[in-house]
C-alpha positions as CSV (number, residue, x, y, z in Angstrom):
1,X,-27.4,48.7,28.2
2,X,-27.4,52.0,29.1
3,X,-29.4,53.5,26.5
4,X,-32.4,51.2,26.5
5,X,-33.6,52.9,30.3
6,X,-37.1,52.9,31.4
7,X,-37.6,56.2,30.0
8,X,-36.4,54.6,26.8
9,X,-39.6,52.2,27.0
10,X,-41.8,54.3,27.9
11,X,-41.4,56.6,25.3
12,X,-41.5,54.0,23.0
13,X,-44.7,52.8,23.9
14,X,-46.1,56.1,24.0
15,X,-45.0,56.9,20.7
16,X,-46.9,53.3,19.6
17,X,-49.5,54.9,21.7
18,X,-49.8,52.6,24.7
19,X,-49.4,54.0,28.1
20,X,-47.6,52.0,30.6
21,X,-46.4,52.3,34.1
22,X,-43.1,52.4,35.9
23,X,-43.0,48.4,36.6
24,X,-44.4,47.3,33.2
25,X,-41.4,49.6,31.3
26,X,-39.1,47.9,34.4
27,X,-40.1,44.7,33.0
28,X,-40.0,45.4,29.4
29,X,-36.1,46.7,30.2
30,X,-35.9,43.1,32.0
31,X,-37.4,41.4,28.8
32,X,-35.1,43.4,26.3
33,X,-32.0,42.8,28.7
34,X,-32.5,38.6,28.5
35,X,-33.3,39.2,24.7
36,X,-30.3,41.1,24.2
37,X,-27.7,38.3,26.2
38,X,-29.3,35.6,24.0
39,X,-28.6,37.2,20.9
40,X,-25.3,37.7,22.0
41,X,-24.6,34.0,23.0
42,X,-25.6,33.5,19.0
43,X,-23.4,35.8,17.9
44,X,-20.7,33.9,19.9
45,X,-21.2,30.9,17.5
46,X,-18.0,29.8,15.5
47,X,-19.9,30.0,11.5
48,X,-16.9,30.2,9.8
49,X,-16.4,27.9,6.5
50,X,-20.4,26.9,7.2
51,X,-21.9,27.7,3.6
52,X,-25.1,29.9,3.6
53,X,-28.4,28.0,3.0
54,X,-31.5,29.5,1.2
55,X,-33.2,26.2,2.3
56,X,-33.3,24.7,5.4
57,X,-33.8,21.1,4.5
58,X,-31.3,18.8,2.0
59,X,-34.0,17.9,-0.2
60,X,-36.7,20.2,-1.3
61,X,-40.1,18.8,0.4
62,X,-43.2,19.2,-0.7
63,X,-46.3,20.0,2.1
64,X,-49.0,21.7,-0.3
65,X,-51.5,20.0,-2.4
66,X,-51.6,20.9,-6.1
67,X,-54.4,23.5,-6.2
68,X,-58.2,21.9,-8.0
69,X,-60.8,24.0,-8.7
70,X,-64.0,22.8,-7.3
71,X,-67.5,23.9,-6.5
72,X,-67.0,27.5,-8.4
73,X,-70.1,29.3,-8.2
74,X,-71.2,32.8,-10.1
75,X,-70.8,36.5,-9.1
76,X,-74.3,36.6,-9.2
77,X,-74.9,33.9,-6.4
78,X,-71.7,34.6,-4.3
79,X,-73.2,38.4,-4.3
80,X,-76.7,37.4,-3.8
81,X,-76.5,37.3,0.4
82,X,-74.7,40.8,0.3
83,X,-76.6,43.5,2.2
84,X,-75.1,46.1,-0.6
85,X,-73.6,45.0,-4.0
86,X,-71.5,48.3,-6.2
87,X,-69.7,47.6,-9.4
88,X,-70.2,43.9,-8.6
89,X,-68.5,43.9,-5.1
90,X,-69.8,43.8,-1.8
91,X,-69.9,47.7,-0.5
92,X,-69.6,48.0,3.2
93,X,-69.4,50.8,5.5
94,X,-65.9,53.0,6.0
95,X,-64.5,51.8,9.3
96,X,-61.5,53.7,9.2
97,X,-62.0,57.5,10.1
């Protein structure tokens, strides 16, 4: 555990660009520590001879509705409310610099 020190986390939240303190990279080295011994008790599980499943239920189930196309409306009137309408889309503003 070595490796993962608090100058570990803080350097990776600096490079994510956050900027943390001593205590909060303590506690994330906490966090990662208890993260790390439960993995570990998972990896202690016997899986041998258990076949791989793709599925997690026996029987496939079914939870979504078959798809119905209702109340469709024209370009014109879904556009109609736009503040600005180019090449039949609704143009707004760059937000990303």
């Amino acid at each position: 555990m070595e490796e993962y020190s608090v100058e570990y986390f803080k350097k990776l939240a600096h490079d994510i660009m956050f900027d943390i303190s001593d205590q909060e990279a303590l506690e994330l080295q906490d966090d990662f520590k208890e993260l790390v011994s439960e993995i570990n008790v998972l990896d202690e599980i016997n899986t041998e001879g258990v076949e791989e499943m793709v599925y997690p239920f026996e029987m496939e189930t079914h939870f979504l509705r078959e798809d119905v196309v209702e109340n469709v409306i024209s370009q014109t009137d879904a556009l109609s409310n736009a503040k600005s309408v180019k090449a039949g889309h609704v143009h707004v503003p760059k937000v990303v610099k």
